[in-house]
N, C-alpha and C positions, 0 to 999 in steps of 0.2 A: 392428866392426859400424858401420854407418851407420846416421844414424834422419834424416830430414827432420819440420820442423814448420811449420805452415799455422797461423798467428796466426789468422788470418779462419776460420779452419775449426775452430779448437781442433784438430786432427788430429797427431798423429805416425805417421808409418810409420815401422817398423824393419827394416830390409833383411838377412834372412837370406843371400838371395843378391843381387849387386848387379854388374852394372845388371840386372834383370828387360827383357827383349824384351818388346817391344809383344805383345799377343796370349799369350803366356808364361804366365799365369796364367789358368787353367782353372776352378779351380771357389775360391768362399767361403766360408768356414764364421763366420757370424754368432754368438757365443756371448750368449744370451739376456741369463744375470747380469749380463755387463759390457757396455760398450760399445765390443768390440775384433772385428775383421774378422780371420780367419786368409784368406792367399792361395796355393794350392796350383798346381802343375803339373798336366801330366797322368799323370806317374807319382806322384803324391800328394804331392810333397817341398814343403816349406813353402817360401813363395817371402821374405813379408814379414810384421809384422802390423800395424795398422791399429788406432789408437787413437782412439777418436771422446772429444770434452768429458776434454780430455787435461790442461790446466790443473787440473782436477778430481781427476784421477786418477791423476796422474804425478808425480813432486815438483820440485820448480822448477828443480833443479840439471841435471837431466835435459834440460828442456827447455831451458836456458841450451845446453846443450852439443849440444843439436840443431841439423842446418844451416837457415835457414829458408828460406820458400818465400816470394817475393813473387805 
């Protein structure tokens, strides 16, 4: 599994499928409790998910091991 992380953004994405094509992702499912983005096709299949204030919420080793983003 790949996960990229965005220091400036707190952000991890983790790539269920990788590389996702431009346009490839259809629809988002914003889950209220946390602050995680699901990203689907258009046959429903999960594409990635999207960690917003991830420093917060992910434990450090995690993100050490994520590739980052400038």
């Amino acid at each position: 599994m790949i996960s990229t992380y965005d220091e400036e953004a707190d952000a991890v994405y983790i790539y269920v499928k990788y590389p996702i094509k431009k346009g490839e992702s259809k629809t988002q499912l914003s889950l209220d409790e946390y602050p995680i983005i699901l990203d689907f096709d258009k046959k429903d299949r999960l594409l990635g998910i999207e960690v917003l204030n991830a420093s917060k919420v992910l434990n450090k080793e995690f993100l050490k091991e994520a590739k980052r983003i400038d």
